[in-house]
C-alpha positions in Angstrom: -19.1 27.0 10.2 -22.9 25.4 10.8 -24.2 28.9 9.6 -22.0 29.1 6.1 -23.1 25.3 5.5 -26.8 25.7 6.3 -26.8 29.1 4.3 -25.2 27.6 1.3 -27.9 24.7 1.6 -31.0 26.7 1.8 -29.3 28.5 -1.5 -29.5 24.7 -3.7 -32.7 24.1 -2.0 -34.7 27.9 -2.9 -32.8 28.7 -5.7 -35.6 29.9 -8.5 -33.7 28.4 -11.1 -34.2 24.8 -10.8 -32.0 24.0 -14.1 -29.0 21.7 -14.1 -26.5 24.1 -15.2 -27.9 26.6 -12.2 -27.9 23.4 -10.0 -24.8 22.6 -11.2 -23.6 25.8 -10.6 -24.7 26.1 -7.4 -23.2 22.5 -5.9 -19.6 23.5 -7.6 -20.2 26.2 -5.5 -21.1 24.7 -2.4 -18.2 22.0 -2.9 -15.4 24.9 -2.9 -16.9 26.4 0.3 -17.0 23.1 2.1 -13.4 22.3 1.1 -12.6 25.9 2.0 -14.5 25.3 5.7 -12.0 22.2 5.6 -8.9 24.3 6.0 -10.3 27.1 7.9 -9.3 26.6 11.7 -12.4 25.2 14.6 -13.7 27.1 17.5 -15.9 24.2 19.3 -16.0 20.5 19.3 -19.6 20.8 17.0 -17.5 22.5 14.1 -14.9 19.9 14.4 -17.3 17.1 13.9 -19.1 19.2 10.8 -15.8 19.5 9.4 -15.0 15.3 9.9 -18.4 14.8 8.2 -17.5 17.5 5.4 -14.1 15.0 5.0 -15.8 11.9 5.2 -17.9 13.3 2.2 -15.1 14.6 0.2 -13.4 11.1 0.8 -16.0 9.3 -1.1 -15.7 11.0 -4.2 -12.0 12.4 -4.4 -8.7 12.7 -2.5 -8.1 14.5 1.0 -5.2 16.9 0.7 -2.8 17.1 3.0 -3.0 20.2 4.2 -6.2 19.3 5.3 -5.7 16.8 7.4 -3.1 18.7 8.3 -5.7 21.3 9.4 -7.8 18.3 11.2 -5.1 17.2 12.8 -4.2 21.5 14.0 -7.8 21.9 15.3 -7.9 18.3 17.0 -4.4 19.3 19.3 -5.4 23.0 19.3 -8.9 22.1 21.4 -7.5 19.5 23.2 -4.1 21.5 24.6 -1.0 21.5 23.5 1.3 18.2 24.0 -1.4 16.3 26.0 -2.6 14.3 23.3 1.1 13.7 22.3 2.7 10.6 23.3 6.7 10.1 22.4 6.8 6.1 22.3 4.4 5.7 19.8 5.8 9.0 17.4 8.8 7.3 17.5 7.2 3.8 16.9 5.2 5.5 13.6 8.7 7.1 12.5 10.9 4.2 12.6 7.9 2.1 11.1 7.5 4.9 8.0 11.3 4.4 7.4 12.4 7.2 9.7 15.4 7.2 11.9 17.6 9.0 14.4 21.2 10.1 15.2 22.4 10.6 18.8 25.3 12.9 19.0 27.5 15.2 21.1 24.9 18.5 19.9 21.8 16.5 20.4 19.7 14.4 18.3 18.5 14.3 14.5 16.2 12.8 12.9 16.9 11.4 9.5 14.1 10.9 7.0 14.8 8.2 3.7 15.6 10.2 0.5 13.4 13.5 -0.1 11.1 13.8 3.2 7.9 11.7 1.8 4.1 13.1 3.0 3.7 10.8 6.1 7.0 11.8 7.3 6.5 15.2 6.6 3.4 15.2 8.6 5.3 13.4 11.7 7.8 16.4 11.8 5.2 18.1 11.5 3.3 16.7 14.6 6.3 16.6 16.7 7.2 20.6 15.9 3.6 20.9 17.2 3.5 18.9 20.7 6.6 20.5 21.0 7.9 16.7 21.7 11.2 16.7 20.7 12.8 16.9 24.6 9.8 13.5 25.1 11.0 11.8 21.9 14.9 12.1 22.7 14.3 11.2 26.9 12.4 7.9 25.2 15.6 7.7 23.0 17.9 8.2 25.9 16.2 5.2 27.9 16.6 2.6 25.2 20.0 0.1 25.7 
């Protein structure tokens, strides 16, 4: 990731063609491999930071997609292990609060999102289908009164 970044630099910075339409050019260029780099998966903890930095830049001037913090979130769990970053009492605490709730019945347990499914809660199945939580979040269910 460091290596497509650094080459893509020394290209704006050597480029013979010093013009704004090549320079122009050139950063439009650079901006679609960065926001590419941002959906491409991590190897080490260095390309995760480069790629929170690349976000952090992208924030300041337009929108983050979901699907990449999606893909933040994806690298984030996949270098840290699966489910140990996970904790049941406060997915549930984020659903409930983002107007998510939950059905106990004789086949198990549902979850029930609020009209069509909106991002946040999207992103919260999305997390749970990931930690593989579901058995964590329904044993927290299973304790309350």
């Amino acid at each position: 990731m460091a290596l497509t970044r650094e080459t893509q630099n020394a290209d704006l910075e050597c480029s013979e063609d010093q013009s704004d339409e090549a320079t122009n050019r050139l950063g439009a260029a650079f901006d679609a491999t960065e926001k590419g780099l941002t959906l491409r998966p991590v190897e080490c903890v260095g390309d995760l930071l480069m790629k929170i930095e690349i976000l952090a830049n992208i924030v300041e001037d337009s929108e983050v997609s979901i699907e990449e913090w999606r893909a933040l979130a994806d690298d984030v769990q996949r270098l840290n292990g699966p489910g140990m970053s996970f904790s049941p009492e406060a997915w549930l605490r984020r659903w409930t609060n983002r107007g998510g709730g939950y059905v106990r019945t004789d086949s198990g347990l549902s979850f029930l999102a609020t009209g069509p499914l909106p991002g946040q809660q999207r992103l919260l199945l999305g997390e749970l289908q990931r930690a593989d939580g579901y058995q964590a979040v329904a044993a927290v269910i299973g304790g309350e009164a």
